[in-house]
N, CA and C atoms as a LAMMPS dump frame, in Angstrom:
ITEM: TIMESTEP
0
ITEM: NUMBER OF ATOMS
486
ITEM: BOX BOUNDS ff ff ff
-5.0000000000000000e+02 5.0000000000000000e+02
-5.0000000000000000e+02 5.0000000000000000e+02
-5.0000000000000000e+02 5.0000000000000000e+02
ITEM: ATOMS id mol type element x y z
1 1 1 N 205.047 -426.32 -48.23
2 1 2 C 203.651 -426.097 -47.849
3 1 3 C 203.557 -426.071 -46.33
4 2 1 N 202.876 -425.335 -45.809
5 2 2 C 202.585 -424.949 -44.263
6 2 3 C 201.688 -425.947 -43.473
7 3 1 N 201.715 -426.527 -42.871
8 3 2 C 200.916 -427.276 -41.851
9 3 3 C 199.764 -426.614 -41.649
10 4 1 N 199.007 -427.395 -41.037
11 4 2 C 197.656 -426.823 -40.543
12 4 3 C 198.641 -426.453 -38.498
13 5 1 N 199.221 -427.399 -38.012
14 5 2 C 199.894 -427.165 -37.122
15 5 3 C 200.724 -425.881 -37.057
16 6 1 N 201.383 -425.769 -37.926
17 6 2 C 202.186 -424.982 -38.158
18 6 3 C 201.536 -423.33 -38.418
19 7 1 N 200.168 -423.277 -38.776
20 7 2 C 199.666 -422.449 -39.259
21 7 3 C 199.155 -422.012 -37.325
22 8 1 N 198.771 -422.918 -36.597
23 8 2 C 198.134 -422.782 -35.739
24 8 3 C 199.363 -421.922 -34.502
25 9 1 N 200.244 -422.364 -34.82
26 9 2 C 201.256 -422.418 -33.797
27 9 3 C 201.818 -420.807 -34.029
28 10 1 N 201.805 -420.142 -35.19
29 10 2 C 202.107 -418.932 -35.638
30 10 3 C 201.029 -417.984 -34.861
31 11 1 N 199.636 -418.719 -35.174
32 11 2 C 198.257 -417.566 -34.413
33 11 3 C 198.808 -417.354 -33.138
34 12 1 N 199.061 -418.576 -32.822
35 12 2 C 199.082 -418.707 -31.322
36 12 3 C 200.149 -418.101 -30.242
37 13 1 N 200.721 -418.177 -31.338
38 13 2 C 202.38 -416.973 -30.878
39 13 3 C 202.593 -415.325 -30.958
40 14 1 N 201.421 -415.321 -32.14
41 14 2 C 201.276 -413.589 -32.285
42 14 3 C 200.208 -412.921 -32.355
43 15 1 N 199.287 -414.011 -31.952
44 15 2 C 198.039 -413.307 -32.317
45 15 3 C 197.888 -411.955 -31.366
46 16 1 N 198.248 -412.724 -29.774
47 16 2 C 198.159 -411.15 -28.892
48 16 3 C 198.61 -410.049 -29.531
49 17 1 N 200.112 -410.238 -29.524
50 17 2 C 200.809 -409.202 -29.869
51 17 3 C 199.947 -408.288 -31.21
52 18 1 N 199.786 -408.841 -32.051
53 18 2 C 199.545 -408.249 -33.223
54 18 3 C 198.113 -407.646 -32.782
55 19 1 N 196.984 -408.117 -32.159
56 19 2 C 195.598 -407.892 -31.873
57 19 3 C 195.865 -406.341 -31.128
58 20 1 N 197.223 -406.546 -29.958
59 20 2 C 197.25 -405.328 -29.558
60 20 3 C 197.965 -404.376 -29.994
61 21 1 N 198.691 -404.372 -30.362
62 21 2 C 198.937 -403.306 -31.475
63 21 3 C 198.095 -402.558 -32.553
64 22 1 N 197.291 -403.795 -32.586
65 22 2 C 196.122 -402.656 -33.554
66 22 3 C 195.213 -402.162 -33.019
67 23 1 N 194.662 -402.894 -31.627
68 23 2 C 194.011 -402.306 -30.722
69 23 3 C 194.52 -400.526 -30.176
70 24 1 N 195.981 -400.868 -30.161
71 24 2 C 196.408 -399.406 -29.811
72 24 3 C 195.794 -398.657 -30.348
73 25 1 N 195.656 -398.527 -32.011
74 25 2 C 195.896 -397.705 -32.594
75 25 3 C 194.558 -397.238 -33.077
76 26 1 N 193.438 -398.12 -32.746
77 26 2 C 191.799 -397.779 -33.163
78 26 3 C 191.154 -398.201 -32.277
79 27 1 N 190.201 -396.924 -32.133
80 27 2 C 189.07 -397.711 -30.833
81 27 3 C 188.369 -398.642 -30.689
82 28 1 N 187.458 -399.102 -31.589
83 28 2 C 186.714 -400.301 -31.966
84 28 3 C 187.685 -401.502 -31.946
85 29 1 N 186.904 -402.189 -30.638
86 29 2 C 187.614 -403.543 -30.549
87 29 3 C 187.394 -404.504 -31.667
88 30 1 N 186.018 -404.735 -31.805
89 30 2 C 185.599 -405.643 -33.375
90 30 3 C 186.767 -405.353 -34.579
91 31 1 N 186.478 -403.623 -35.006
92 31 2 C 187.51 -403.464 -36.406
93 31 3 C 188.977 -404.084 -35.323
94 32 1 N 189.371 -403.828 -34.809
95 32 2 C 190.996 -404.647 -34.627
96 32 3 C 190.921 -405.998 -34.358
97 33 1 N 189.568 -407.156 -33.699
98 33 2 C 189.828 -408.388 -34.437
99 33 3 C 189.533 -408.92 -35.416
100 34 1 N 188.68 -407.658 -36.36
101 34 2 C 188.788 -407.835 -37.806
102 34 3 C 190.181 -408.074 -38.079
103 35 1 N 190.588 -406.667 -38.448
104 35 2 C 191.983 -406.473 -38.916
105 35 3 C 193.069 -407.517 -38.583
106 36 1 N 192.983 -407.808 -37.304
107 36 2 C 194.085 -409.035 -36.477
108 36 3 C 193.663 -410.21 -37.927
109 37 1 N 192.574 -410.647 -38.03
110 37 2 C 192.135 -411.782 -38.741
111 37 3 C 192.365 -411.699 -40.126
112 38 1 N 192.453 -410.479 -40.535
113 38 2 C 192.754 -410.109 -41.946
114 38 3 C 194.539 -410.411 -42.045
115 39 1 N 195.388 -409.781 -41.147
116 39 2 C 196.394 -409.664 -40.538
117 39 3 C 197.034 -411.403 -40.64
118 40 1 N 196.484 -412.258 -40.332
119 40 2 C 196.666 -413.672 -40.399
120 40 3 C 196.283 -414.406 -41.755
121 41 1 N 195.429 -413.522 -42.368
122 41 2 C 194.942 -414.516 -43.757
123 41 3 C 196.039 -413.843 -44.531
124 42 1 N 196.61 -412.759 -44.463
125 42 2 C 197.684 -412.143 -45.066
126 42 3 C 198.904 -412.942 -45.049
127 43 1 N 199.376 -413.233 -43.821
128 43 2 C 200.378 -414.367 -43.663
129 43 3 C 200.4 -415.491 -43.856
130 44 1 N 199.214 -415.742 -43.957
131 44 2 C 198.942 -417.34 -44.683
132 44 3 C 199.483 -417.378 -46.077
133 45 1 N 198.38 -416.446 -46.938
134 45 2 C 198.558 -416.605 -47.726
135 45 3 C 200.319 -416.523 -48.849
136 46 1 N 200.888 -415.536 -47.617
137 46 2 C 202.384 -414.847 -48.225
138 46 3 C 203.502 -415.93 -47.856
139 47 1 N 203.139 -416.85 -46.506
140 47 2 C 204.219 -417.22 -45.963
141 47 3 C 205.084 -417.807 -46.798
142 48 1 N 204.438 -418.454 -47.824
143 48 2 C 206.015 -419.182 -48.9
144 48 3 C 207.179 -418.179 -49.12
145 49 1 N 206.23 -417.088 -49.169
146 49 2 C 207.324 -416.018 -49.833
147 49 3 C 208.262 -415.049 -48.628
148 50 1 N 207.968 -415.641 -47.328
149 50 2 C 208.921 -415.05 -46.274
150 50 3 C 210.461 -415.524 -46.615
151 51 1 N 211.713 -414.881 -46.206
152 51 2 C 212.654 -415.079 -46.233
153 51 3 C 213.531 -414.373 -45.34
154 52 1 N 213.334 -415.618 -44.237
155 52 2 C 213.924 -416.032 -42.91
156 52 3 C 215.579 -414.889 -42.908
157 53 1 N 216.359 -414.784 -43.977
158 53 2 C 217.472 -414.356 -44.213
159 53 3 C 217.29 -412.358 -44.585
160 54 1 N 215.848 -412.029 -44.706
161 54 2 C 215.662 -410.793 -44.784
162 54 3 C 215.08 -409.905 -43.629
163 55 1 N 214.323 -411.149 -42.786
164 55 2 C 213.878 -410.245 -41.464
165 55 3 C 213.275 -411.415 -40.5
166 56 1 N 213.068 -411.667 -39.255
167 56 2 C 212.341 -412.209 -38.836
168 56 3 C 210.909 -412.685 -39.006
169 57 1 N 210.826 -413.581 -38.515
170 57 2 C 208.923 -413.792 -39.022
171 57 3 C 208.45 -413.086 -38.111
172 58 1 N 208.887 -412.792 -36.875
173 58 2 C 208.117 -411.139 -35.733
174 58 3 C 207.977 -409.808 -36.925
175 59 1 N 209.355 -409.381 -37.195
176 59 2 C 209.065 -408.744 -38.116
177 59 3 C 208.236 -408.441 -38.758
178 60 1 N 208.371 -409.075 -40.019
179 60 2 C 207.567 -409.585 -41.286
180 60 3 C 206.559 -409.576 -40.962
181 61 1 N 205.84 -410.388 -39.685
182 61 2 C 204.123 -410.129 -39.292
183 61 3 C 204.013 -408.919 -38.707
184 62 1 N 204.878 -407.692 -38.231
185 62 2 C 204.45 -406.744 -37.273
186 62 3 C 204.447 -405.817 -38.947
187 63 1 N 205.204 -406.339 -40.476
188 63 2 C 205.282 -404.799 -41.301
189 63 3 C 204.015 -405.747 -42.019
190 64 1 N 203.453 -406.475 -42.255
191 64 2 C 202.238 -406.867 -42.829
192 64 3 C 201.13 -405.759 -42.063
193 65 1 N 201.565 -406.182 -40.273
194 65 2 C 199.778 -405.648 -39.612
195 65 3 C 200.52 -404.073 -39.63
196 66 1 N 201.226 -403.14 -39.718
197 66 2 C 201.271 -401.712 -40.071
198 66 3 C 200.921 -401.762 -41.478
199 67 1 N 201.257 -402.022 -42.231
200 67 2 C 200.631 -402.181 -43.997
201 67 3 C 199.112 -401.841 -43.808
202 68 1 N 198.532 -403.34 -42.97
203 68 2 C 197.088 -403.394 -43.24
204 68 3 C 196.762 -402.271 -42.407
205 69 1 N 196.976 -402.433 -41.601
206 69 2 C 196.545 -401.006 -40.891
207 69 3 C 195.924 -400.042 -41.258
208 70 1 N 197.354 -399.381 -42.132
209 70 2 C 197.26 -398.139 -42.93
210 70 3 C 196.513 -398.316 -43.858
211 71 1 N 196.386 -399.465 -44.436
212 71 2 C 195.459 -398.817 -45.485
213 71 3 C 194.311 -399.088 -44.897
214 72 1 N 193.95 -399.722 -43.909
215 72 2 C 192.451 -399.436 -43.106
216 72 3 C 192.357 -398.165 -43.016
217 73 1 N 192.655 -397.755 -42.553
218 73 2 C 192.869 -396.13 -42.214
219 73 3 C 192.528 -395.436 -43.735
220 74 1 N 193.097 -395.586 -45.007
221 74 2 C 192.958 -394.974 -45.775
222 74 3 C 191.894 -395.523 -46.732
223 75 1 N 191.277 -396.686 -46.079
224 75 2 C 189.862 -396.916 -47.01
225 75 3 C 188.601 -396.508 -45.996
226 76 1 N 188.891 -396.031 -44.551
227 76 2 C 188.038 -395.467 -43.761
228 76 3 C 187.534 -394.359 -44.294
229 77 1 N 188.303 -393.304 -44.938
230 77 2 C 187.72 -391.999 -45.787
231 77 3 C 186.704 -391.933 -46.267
232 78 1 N 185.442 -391.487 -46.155
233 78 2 C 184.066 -391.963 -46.79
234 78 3 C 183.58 -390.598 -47.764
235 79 1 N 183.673 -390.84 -49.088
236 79 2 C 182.942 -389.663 -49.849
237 79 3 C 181.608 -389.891 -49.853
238 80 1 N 180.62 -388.96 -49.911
239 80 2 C 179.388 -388.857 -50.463
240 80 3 C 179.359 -388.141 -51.501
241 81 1 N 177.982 -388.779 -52.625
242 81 2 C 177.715 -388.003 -53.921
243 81 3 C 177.145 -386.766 -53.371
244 82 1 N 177.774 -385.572 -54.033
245 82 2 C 177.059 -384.475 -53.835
246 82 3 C 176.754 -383.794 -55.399
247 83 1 N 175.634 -382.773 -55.148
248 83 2 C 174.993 -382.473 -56.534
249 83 3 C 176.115 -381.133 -57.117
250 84 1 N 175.598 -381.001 -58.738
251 84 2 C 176.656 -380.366 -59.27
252 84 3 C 177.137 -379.023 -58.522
253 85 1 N 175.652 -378.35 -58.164
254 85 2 C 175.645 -377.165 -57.6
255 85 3 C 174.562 -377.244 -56.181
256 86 1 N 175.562 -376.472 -55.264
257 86 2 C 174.563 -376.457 -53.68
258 86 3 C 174.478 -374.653 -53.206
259 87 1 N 173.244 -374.88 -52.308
260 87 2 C 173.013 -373.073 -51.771
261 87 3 C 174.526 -372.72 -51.195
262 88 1 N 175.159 -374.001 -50.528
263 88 2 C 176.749 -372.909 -49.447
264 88 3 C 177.343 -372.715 -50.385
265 89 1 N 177.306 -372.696 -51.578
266 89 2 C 178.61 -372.388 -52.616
267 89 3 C 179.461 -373.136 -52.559
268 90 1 N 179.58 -374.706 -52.103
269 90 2 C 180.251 -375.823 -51.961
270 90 3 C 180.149 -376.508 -53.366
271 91 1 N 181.129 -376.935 -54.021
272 91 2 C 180.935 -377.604 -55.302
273 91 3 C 181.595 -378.529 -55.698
274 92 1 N 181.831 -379.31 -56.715
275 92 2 C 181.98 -380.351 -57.237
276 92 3 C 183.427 -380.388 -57.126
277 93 1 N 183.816 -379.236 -57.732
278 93 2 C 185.031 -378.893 -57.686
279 93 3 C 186.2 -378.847 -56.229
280 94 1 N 184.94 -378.393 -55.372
281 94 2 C 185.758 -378.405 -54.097
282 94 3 C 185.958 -379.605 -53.804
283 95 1 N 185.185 -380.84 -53.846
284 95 2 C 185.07 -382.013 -53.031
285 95 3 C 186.26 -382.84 -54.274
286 96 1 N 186.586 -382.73 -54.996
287 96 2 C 187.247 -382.79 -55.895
288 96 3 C 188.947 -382.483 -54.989
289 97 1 N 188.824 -381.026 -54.842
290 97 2 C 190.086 -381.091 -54.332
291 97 3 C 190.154 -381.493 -52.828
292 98 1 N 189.357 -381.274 -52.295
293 98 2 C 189.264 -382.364 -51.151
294 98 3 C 189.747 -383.565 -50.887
295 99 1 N 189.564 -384.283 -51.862
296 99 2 C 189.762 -385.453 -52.216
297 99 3 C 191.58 -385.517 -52.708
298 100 1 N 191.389 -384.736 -53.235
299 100 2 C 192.919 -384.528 -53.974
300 100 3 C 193.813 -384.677 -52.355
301 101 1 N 193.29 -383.351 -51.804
302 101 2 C 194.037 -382.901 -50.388
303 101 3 C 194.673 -384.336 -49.112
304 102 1 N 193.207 -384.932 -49.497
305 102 2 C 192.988 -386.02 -48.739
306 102 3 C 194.275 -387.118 -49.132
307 103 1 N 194.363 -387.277 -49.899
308 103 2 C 194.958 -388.398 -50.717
309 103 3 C 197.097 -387.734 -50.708
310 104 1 N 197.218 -386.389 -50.637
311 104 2 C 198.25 -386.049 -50.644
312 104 3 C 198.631 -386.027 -48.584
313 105 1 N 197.377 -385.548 -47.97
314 105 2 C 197.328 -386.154 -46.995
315 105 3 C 198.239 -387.516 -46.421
316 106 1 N 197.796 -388.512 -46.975
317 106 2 C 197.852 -389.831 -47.117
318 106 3 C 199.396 -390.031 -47.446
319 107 1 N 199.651 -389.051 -48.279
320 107 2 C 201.576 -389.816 -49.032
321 107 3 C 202.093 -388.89 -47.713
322 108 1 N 201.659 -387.636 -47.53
323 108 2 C 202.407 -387.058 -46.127
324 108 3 C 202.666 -387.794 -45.116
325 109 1 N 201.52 -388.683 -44.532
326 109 2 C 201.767 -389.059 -43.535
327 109 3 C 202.724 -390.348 -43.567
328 110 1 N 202.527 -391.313 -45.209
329 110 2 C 203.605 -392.328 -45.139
330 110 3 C 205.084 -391.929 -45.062
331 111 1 N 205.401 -390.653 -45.407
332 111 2 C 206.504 -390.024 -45.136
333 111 3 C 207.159 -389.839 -44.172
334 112 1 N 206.24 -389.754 -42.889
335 112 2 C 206.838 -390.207 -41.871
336 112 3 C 207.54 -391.297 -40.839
337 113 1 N 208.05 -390.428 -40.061
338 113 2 C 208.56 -391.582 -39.896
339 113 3 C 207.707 -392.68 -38.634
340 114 1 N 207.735 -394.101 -38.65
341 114 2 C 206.661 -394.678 -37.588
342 114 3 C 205.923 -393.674 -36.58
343 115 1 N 206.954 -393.657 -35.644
344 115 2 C 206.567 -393.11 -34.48
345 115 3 C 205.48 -391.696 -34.254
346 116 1 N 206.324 -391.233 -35.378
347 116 2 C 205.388 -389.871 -35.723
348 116 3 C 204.5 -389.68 -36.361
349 117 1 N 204.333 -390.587 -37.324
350 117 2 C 202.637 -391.204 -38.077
351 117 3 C 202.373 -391.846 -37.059
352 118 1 N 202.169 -392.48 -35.771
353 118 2 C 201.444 -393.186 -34.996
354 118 3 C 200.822 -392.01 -33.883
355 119 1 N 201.517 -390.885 -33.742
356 119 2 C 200.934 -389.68 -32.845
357 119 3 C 200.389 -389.003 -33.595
358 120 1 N 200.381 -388.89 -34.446
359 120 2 C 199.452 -387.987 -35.47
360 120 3 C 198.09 -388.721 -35.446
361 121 1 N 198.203 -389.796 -36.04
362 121 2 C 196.775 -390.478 -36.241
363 121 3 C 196.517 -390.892 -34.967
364 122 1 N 197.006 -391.235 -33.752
365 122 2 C 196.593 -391.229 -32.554
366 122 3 C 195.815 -389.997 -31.879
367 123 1 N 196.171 -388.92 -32.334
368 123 2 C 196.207 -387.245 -31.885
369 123 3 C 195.03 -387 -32.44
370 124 1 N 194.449 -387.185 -33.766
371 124 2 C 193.839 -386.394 -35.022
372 124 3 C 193.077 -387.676 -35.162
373 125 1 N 193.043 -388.579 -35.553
374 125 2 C 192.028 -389.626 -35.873
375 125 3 C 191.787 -390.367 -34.283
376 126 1 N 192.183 -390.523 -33.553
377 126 2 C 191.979 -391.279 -32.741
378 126 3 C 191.374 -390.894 -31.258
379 127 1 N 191.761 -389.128 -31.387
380 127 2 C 191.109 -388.294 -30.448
381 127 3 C 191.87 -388.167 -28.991
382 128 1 N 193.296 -389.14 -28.738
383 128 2 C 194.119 -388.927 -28.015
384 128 3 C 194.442 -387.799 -27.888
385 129 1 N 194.623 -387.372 -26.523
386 129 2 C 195.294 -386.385 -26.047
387 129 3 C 196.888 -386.734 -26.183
388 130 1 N 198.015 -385.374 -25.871
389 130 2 C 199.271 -385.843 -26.106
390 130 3 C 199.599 -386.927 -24.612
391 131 1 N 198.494 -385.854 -23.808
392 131 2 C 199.444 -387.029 -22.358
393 131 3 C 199.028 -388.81 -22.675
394 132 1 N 197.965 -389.06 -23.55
395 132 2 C 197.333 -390.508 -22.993
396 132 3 C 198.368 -390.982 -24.49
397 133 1 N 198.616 -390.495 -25.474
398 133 2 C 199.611 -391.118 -26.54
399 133 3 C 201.037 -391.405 -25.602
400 134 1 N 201.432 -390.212 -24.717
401 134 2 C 202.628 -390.088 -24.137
402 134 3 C 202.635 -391.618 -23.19
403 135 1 N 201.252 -392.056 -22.464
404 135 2 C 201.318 -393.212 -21.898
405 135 3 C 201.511 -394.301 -22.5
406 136 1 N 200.361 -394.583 -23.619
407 136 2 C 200.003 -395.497 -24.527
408 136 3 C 201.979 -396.232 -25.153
409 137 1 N 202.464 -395.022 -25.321
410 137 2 C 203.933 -395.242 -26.072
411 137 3 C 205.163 -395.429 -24.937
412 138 1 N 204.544 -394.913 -23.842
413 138 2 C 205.884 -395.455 -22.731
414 138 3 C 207.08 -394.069 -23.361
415 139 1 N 206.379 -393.105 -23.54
416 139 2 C 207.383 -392.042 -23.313
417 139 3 C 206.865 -391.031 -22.666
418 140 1 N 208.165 -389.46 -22.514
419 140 2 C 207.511 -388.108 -21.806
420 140 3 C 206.779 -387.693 -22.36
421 141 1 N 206.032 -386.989 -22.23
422 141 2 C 205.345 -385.986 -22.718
423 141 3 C 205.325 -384.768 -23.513
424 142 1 N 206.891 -384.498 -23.204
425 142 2 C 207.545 -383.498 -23.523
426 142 3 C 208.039 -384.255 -24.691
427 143 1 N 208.435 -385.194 -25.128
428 143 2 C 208.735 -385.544 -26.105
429 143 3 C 207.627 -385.983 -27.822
430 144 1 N 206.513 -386.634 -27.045
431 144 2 C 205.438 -386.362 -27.476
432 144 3 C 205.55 -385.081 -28.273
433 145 1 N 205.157 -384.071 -27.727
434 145 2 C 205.284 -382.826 -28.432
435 145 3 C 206.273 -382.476 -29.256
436 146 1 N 207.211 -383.033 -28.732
437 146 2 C 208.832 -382.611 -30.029
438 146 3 C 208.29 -383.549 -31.811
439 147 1 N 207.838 -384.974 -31.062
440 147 2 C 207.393 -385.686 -32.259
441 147 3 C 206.836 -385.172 -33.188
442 148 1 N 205.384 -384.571 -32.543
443 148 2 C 204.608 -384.241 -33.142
444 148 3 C 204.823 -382.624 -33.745
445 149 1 N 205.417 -382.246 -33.353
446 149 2 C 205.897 -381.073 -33.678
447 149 3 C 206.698 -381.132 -35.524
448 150 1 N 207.968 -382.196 -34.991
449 150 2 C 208.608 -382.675 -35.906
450 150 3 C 207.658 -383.36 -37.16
451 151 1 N 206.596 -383.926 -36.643
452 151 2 C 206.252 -384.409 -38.059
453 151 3 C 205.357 -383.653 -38.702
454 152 1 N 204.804 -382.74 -37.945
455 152 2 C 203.823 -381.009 -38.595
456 152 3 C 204.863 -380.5 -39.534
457 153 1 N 205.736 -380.132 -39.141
458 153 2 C 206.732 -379.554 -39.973
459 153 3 C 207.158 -380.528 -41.139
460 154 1 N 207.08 -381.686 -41.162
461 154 2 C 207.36 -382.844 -42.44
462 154 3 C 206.272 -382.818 -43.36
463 155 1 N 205.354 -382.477 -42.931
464 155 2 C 204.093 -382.392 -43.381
465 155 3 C 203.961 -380.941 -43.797
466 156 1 N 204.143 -380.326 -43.484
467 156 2 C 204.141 -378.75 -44.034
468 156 3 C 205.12 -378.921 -45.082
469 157 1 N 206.393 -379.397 -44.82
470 157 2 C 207.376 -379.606 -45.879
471 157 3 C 207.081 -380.305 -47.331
472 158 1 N 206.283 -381.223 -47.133
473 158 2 C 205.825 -382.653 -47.509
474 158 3 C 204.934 -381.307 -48.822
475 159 1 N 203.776 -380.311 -48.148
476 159 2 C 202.974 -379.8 -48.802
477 159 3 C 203.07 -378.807 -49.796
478 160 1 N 204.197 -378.331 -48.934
479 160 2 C 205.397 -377.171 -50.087
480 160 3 C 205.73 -377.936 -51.14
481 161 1 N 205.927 -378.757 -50.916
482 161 2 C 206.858 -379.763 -52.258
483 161 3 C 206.238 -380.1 -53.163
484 162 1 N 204.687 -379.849 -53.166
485 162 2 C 203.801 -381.044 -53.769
486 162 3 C 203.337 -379.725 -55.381
């Protein structure tokens, strides 16, 4: 069983780290000390089940807060009810595959690999330009673009396949 000390001494060691990392990755400061806080009740609750011999506890807390992350990200998607039939010729059916699209979306991008799911949704959800991702990540610019390049094409691949 975990200390209340022990519990404290973990916040206190990663909370930065982890707060900014999710900060990177979404604008809203609140949703990332949400998430940070969600991020910690997660590890609370799991820590029995860490095993020191499979990864670090840095680790282990940095693939919990990418986990939560992502699926923040993928419960952000917001449908609205729309009626059976509308004047644009938009229909039930479309929002239907929309949804479908959306969701195959979603397995595309876990397909990637980190770095290149983090410029994508940095790029496309997050409204980064390539140069301010290129800063944000401590690389060129020029590389930036190879990434993102590389994971368009995984994703095109990803869509062929499906």
């Amino acid at each position: 069983m975990i200390t209340d000390t022990q519990k404290e001494a973990i916040y206190r060691d990663y909370h930065g780290r982890v707060c900014g990392y999710i900060r990177s990755k979404i604008n809203s400061a609140q949703d990332a000390e949400d998430l940070t806080n969600e991020v910690f009740l997660k590890v609370y609750e799991k820590l029995d089940t860490f095993d020191e011999r499979k990864a670090s506890l840095s680790t282990w807390i940095y693939t919990i807060t990418r986990n939560t992350l992502t699926d923040w990200f993928r419960t952000r998607r917001s449908f609205e009810e729309i009626p059976e039939s509308q004047d644009d010729g938009y229909s039930v059916e479309d929002e239907v595959c929309n949804a479908e699209m959306l969701e195959t979306l979603a397995n595309a991008l876990e397909s990637l690999e980190e770095r290149e799911r983090d410029i994508i949704i940095l790029r496309f959800y997050s409204g980064k330009t390539l140069k301010e991702i290129a800063g944000n990540m401590g690389i060129s610019y020029a590389y930036v673009k190879v990434l993102q390049n590389k994971a368009f094409e995984k994703i095109k691949e990803f869509f062929e396949n499906q």
